[in-house]
PDB file of N, H, CA, C and O in Angstrom:
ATOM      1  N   UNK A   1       0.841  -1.167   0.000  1.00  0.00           N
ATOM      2  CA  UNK A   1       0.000   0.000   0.000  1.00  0.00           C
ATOM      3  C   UNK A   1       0.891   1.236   0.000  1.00  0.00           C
ATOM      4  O   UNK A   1       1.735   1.406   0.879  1.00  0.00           O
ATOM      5  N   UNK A   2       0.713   2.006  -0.890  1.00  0.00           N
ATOM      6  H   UNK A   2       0.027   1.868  -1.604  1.00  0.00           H
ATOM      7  CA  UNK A   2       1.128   3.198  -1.207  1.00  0.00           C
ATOM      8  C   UNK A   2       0.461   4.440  -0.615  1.00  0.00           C
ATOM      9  O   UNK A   2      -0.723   4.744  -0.759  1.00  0.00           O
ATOM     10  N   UNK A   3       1.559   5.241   0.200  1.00  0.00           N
ATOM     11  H   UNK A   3       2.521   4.994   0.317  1.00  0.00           H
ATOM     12  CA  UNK A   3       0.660   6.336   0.460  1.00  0.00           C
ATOM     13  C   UNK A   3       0.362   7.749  -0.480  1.00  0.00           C
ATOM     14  O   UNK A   3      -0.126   8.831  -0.152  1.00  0.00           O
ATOM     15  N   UNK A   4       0.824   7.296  -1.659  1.00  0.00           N
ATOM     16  H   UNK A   4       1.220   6.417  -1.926  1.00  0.00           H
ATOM     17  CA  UNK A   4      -0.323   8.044  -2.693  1.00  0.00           C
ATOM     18  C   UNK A   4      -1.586   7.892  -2.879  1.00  0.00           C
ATOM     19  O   UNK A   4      -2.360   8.809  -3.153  1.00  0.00           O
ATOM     20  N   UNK A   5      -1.951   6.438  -2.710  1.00  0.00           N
ATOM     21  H   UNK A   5      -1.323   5.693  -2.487  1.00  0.00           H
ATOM     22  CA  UNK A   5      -3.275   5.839  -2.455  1.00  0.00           C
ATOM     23  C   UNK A   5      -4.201   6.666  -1.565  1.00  0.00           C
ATOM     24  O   UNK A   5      -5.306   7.115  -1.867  1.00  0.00           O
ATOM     25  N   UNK A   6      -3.523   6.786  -0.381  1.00  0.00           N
ATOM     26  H   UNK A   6      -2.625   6.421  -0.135  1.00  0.00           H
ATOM     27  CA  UNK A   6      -4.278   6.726   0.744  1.00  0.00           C
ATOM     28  C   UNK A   6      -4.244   8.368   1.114  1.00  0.00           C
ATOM     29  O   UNK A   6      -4.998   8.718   2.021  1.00  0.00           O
ATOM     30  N   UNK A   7      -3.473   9.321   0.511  1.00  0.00           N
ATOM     31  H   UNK A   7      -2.860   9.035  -0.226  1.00  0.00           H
ATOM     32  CA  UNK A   7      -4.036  10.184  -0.016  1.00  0.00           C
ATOM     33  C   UNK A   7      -5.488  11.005  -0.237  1.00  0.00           C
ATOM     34  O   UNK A   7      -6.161  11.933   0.210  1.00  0.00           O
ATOM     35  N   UNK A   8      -5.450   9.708  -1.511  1.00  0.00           N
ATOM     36  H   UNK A   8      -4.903   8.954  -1.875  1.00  0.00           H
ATOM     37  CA  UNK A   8      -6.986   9.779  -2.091  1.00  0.00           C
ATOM     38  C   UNK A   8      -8.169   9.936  -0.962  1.00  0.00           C
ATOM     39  O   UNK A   8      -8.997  10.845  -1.027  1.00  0.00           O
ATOM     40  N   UNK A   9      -8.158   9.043  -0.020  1.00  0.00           N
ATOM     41  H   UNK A   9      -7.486   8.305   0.033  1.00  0.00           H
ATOM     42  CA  UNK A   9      -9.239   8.580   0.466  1.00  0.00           C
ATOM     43  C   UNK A   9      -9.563   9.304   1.716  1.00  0.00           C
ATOM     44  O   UNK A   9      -8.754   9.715   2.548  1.00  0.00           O
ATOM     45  N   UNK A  10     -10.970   9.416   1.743  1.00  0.00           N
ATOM     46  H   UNK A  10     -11.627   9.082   1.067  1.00  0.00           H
ATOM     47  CA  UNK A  10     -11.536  10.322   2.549  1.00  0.00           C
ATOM     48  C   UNK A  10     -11.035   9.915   4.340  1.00  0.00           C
ATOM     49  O   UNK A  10     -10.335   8.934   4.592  1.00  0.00           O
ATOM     50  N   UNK A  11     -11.454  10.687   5.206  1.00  0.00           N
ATOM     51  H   UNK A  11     -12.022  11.484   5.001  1.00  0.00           H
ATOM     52  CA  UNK A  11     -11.223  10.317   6.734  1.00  0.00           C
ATOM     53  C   UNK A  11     -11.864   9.219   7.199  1.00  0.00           C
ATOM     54  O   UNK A  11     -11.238   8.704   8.125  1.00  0.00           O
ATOM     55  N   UNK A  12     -13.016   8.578   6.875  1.00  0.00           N
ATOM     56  H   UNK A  12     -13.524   8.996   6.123  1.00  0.00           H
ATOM     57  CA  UNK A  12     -13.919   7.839   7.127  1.00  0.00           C
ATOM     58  C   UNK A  12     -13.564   6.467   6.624  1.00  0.00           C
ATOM     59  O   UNK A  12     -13.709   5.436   7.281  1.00  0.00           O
ATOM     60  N   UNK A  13     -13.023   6.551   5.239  1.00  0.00           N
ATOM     61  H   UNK A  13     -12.905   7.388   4.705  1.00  0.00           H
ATOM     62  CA  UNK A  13     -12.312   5.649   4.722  1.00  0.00           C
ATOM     63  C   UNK A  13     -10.897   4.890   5.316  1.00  0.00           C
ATOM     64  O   UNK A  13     -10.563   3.717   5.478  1.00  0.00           O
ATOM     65  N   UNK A  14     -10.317   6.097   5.528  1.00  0.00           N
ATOM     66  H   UNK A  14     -10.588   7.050   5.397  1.00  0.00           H
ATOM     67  CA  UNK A  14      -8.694   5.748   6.330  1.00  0.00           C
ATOM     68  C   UNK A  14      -9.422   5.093   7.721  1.00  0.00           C
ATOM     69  O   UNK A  14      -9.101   3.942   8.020  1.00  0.00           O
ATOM     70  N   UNK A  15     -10.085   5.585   8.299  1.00  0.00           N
ATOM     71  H   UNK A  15     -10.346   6.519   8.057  1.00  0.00           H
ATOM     72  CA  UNK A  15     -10.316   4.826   9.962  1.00  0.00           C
ATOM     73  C   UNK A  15     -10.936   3.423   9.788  1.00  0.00           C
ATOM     74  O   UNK A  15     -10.850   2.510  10.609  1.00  0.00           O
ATOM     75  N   UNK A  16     -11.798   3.372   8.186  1.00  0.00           N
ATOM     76  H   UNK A  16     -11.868   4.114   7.519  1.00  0.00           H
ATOM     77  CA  UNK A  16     -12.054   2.049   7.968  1.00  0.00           C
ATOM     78  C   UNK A  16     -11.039   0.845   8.019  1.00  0.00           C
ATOM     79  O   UNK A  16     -10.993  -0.142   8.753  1.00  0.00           O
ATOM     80  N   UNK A  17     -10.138   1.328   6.850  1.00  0.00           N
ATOM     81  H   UNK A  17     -10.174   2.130   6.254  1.00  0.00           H
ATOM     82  CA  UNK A  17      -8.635   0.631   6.454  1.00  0.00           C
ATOM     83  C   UNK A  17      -7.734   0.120   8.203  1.00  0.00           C
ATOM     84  O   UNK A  17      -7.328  -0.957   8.639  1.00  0.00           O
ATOM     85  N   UNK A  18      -7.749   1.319   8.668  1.00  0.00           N
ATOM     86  H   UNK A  18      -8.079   2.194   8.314  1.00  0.00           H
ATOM     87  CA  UNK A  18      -7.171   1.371   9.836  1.00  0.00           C
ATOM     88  C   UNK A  18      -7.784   0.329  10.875  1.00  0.00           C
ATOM     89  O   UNK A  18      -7.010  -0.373  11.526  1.00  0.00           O
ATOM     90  N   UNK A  19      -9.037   0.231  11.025  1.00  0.00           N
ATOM     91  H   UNK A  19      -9.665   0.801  10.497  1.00  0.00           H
ATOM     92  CA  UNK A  19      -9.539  -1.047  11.883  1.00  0.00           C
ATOM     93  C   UNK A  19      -9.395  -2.202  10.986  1.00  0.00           C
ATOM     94  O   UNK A  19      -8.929  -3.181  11.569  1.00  0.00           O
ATOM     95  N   UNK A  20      -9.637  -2.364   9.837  1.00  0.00           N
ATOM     96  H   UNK A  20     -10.015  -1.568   9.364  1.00  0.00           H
ATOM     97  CA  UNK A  20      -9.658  -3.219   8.867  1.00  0.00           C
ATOM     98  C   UNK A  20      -7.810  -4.387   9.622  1.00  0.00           C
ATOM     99  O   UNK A  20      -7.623  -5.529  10.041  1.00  0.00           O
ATOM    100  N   UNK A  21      -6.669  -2.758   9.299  1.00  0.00           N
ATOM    101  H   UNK A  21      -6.821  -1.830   8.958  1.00  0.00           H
ATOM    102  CA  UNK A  21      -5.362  -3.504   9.304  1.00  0.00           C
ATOM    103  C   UNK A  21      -4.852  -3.908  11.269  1.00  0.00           C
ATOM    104  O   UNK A  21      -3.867  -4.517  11.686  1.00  0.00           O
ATOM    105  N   UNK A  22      -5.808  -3.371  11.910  1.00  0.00           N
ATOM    106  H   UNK A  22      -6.608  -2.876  11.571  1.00  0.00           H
ATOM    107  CA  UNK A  22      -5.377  -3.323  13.597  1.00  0.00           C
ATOM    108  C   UNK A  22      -5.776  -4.978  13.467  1.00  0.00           C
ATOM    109  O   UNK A  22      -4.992  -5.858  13.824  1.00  0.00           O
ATOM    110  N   UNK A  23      -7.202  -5.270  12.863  1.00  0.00           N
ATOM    111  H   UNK A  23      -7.839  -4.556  12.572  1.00  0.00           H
ATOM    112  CA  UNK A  23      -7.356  -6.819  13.002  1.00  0.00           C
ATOM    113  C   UNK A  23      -6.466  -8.077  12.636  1.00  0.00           C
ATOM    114  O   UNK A  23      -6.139  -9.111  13.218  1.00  0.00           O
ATOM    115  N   UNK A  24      -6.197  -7.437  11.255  1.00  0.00           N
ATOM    116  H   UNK A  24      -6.462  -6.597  10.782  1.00  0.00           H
ATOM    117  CA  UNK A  24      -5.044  -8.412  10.531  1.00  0.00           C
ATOM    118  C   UNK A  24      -4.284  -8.522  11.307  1.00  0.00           C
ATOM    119  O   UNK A  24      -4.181  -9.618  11.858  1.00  0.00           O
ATOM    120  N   UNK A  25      -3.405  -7.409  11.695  1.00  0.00           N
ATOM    121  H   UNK A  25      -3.489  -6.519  11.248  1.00  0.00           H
ATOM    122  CA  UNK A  25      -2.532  -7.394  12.909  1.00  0.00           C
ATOM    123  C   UNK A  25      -2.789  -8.160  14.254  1.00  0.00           C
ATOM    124  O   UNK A  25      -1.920  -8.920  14.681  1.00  0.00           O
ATOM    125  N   UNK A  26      -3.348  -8.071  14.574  1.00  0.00           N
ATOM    126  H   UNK A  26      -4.054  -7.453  14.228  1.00  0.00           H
ATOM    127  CA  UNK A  26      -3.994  -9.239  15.832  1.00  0.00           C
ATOM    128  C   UNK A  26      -4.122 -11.090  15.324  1.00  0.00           C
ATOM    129  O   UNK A  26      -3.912 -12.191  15.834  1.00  0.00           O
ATOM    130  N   UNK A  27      -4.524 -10.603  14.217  1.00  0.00           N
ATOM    131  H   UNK A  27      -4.694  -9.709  13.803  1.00  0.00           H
ATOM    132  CA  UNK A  27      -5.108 -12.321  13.410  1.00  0.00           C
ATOM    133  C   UNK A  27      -3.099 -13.327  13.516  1.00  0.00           C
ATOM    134  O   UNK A  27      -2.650 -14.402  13.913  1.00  0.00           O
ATOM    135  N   UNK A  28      -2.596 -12.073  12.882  1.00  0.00           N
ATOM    136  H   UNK A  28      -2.961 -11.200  12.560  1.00  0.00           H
ATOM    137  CA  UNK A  28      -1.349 -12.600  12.278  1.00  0.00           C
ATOM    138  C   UNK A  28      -0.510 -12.979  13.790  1.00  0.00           C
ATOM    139  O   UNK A  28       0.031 -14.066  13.992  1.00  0.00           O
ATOM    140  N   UNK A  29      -0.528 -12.209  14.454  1.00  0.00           N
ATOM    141  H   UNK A  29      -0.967 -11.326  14.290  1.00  0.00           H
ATOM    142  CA  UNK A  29       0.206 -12.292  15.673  1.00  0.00           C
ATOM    143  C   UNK A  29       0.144 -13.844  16.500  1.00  0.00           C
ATOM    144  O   UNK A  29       1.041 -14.518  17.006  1.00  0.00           O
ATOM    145  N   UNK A  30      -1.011 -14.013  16.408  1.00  0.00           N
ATOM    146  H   UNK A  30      -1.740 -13.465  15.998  1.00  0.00           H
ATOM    147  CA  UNK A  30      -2.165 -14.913  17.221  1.00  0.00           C
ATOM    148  C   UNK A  30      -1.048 -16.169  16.255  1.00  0.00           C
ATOM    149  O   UNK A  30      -0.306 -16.948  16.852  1.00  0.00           O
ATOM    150  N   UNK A  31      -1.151 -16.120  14.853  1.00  0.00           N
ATOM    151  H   UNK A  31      -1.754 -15.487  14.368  1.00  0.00           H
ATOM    152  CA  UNK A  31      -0.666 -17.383  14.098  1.00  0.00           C
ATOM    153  C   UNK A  31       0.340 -17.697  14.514  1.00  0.00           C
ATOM    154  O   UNK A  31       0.557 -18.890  14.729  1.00  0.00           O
ATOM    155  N   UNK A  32       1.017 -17.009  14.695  1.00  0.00           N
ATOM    156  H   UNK A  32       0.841 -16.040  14.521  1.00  0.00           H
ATOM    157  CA  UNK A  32       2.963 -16.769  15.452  1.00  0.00           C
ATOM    158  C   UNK A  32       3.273 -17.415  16.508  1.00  0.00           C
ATOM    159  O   UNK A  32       4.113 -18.293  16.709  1.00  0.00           O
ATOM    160  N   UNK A  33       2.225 -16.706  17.433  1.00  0.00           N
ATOM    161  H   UNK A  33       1.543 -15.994  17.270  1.00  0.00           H
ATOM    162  CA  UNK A  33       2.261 -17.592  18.639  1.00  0.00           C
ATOM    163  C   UNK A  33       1.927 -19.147  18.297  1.00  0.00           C
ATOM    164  O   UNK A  33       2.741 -20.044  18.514  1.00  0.00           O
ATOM    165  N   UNK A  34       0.786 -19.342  17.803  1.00  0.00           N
ATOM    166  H   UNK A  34       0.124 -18.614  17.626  1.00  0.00           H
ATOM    167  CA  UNK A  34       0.863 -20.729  17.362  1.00  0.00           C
ATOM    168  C   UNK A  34       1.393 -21.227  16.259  1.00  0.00           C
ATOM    169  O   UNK A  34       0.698 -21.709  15.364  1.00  0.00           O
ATOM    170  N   UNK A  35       2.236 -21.182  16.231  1.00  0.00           N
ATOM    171  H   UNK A  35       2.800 -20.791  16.958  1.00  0.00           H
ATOM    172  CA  UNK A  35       3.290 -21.561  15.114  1.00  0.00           C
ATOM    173  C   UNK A  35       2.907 -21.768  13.558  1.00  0.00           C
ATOM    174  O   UNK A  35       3.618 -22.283  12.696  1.00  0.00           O
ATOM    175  N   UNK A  36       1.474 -21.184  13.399  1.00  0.00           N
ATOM    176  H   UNK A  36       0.896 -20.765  14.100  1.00  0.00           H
ATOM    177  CA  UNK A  36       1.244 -21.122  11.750  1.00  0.00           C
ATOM    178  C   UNK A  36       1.530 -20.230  10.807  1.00  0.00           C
ATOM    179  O   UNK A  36       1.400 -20.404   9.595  1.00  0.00           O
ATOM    180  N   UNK A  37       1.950 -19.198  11.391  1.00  0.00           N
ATOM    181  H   UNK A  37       2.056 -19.057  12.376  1.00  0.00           H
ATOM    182  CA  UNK A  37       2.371 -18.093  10.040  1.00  0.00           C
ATOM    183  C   UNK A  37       3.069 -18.749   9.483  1.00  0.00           C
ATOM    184  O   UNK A  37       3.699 -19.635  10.060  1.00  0.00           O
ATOM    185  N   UNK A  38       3.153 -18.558   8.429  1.00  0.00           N
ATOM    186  H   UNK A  38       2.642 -17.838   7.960  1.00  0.00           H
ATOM    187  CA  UNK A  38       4.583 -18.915   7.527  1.00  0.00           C
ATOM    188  C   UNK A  38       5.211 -17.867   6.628  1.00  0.00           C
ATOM    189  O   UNK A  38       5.904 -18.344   5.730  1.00  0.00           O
ATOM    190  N   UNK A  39       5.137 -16.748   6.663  1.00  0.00           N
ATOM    191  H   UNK A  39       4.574 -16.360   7.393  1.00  0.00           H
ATOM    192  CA  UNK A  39       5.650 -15.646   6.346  1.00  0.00           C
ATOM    193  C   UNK A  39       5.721 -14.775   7.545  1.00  0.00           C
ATOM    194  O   UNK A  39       4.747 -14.217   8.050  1.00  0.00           O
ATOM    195  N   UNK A  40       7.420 -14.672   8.125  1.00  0.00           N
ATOM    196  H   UNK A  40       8.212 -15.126   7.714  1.00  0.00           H
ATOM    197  CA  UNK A  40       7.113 -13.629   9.406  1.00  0.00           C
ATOM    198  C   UNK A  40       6.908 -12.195   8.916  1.00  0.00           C
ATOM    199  O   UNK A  40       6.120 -11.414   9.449  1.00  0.00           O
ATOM    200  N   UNK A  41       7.679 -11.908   7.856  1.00  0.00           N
ATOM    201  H   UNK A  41       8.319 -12.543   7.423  1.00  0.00           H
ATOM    202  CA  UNK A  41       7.509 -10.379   7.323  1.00  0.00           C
ATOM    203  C   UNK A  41       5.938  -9.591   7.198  1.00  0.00           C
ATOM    204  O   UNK A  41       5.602  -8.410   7.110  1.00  0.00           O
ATOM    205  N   UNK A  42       5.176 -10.913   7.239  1.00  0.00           N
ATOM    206  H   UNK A  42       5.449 -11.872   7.310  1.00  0.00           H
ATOM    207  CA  UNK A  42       3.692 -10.251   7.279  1.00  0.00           C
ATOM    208  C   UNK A  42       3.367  -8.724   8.077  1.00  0.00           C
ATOM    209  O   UNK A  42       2.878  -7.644   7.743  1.00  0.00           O
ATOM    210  N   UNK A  43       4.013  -9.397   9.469  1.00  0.00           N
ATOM    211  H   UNK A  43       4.409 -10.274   9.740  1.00  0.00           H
ATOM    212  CA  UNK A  43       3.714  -8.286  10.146  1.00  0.00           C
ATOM    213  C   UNK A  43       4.299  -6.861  10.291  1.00  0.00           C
ATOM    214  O   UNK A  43       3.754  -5.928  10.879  1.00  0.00           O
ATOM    215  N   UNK A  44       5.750  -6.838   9.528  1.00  0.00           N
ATOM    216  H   UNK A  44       6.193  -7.597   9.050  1.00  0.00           H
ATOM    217  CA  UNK A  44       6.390  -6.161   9.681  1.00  0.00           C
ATOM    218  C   UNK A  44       5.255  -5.047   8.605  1.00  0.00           C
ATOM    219  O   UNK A  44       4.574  -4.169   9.135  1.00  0.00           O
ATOM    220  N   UNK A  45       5.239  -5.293   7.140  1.00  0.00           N
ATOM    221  H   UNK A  45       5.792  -6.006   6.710  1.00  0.00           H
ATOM    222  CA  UNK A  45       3.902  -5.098   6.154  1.00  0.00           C
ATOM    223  C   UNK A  45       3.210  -4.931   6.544  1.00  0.00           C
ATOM    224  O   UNK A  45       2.856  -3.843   6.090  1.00  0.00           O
ATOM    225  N   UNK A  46       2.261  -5.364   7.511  1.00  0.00           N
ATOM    226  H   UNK A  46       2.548  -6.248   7.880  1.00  0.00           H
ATOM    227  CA  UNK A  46       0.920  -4.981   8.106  1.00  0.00           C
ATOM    228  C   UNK A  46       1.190  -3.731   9.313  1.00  0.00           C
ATOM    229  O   UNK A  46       0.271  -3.063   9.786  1.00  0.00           O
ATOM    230  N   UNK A  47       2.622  -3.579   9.687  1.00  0.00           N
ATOM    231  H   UNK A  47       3.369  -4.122   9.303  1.00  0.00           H
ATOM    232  CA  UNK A  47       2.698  -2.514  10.619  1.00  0.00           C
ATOM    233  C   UNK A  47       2.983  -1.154  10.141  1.00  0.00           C
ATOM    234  O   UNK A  47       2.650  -0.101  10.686  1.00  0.00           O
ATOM    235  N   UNK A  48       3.814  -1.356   8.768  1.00  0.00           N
ATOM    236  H   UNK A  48       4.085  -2.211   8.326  1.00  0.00           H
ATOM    237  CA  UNK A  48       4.177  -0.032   8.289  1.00  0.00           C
ATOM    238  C   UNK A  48       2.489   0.264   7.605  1.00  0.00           C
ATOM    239  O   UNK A  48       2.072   1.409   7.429  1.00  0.00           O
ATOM    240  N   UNK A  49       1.713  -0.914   7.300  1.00  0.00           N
ATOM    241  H   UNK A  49       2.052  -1.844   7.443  1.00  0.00           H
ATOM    242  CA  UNK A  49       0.566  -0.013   6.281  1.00  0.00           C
ATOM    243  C   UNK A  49      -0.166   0.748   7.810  1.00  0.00           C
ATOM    244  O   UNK A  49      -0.980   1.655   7.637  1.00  0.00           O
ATOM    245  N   UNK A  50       0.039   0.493   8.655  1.00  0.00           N
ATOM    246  H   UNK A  50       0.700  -0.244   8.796  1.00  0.00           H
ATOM    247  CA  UNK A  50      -0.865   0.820  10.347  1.00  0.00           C
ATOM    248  C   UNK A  50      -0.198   1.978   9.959  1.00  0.00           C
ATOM    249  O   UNK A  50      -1.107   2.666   9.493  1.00  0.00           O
ATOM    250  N   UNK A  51       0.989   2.708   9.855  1.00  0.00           N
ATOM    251  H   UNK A  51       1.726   2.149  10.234  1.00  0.00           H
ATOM    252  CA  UNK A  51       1.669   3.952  10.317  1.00  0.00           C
ATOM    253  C   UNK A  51       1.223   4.689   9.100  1.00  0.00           C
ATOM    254  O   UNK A  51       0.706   5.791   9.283  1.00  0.00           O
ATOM    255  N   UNK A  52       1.371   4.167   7.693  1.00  0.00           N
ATOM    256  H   UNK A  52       1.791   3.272   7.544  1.00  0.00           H
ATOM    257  CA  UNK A  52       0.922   4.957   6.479  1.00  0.00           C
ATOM    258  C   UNK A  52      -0.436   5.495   7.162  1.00  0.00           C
ATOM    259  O   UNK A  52      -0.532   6.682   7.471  1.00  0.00           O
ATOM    260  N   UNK A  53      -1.191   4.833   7.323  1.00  0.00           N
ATOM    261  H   UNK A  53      -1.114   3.868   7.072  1.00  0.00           H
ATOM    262  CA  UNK A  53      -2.560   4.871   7.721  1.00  0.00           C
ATOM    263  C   UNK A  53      -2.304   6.508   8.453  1.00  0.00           C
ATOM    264  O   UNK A  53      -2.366   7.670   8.049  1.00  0.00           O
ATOM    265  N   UNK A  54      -2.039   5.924   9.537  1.00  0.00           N
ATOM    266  H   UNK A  54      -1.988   4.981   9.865  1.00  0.00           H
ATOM    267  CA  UNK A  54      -1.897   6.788  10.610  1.00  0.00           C
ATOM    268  C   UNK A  54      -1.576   8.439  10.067  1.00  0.00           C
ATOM    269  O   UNK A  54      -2.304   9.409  10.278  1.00  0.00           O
ATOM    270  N   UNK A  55      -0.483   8.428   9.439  1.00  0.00           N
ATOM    271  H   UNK A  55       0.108   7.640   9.268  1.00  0.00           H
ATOM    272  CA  UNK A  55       0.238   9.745   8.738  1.00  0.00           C
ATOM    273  C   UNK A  55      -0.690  10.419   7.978  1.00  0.00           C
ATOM    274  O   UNK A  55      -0.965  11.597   8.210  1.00  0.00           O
ATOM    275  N   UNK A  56      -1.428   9.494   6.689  1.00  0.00           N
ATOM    276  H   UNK A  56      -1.204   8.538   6.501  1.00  0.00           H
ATOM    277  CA  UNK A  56      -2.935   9.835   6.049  1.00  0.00           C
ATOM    278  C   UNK A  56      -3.048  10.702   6.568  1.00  0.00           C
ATOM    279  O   UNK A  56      -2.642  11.767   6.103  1.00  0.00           O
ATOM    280  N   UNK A  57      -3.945  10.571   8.338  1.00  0.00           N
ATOM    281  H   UNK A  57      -4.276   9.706   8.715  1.00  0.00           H
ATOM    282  CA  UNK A  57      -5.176  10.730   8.774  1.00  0.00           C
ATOM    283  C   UNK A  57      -4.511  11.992   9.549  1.00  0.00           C
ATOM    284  O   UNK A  57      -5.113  13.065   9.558  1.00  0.00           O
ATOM    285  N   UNK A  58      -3.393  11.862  10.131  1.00  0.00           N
ATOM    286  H   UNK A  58      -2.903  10.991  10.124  1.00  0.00           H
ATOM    287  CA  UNK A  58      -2.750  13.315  10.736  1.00  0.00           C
ATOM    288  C   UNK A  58      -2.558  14.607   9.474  1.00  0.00           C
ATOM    289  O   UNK A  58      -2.647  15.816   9.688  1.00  0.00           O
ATOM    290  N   UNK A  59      -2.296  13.985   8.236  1.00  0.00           N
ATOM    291  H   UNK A  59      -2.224  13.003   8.062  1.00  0.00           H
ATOM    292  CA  UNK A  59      -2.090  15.203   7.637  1.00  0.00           C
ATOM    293  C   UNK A  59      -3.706  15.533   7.165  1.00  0.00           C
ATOM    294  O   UNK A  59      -3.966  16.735   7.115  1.00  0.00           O
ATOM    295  N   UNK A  60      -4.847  14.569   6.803  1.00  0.00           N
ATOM    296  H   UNK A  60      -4.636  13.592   6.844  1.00  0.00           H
ATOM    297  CA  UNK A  60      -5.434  15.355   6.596  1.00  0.00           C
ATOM    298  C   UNK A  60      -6.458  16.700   7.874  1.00  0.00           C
ATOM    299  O   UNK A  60      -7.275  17.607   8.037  1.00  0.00           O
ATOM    300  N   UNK A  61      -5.505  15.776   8.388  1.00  0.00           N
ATOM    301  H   UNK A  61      -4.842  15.039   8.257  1.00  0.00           H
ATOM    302  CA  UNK A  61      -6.333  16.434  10.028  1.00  0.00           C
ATOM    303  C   UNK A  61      -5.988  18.387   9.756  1.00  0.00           C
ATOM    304  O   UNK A  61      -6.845  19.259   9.615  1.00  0.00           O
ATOM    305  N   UNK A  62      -4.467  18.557   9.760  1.00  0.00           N
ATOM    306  H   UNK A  62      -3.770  17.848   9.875  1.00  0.00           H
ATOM    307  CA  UNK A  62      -3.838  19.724   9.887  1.00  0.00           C
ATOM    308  C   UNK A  62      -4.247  20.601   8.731  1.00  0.00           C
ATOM    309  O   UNK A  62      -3.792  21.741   8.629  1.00  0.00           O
TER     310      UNK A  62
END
């Protein structure tokens, strides 16, 4: 996910995405502990799209 993308998208949208990726984030974690992920980088990916997110929603704030 590109934050040219996310850009685009309205405030309502980003807080969507944003609960959307807090879950993944929880889902993936959960696999780890039980030894099913099989890609660890998932999360590292699912944490930077959390911060893109995040940045979105501060700049469109200001």
């Amino acid at each position: 996910m590109k934050y040219i993308d996310l850009n685009e998208k309205s405030a309502s949208e980003l807080l969507e995405l944003l609960k959307e990726k807090k879950v993944l984030l929880f889902t993936i974690k959960q696999k780890l502990k039980t030894m099913q992920l099989t890609n660890p980088n998932e999360i590292r990916e699912v944490r930077r799209d959390i911060a893109r997110i995040n940045t979105a929603i501060s700049a469109q704030n200001k």
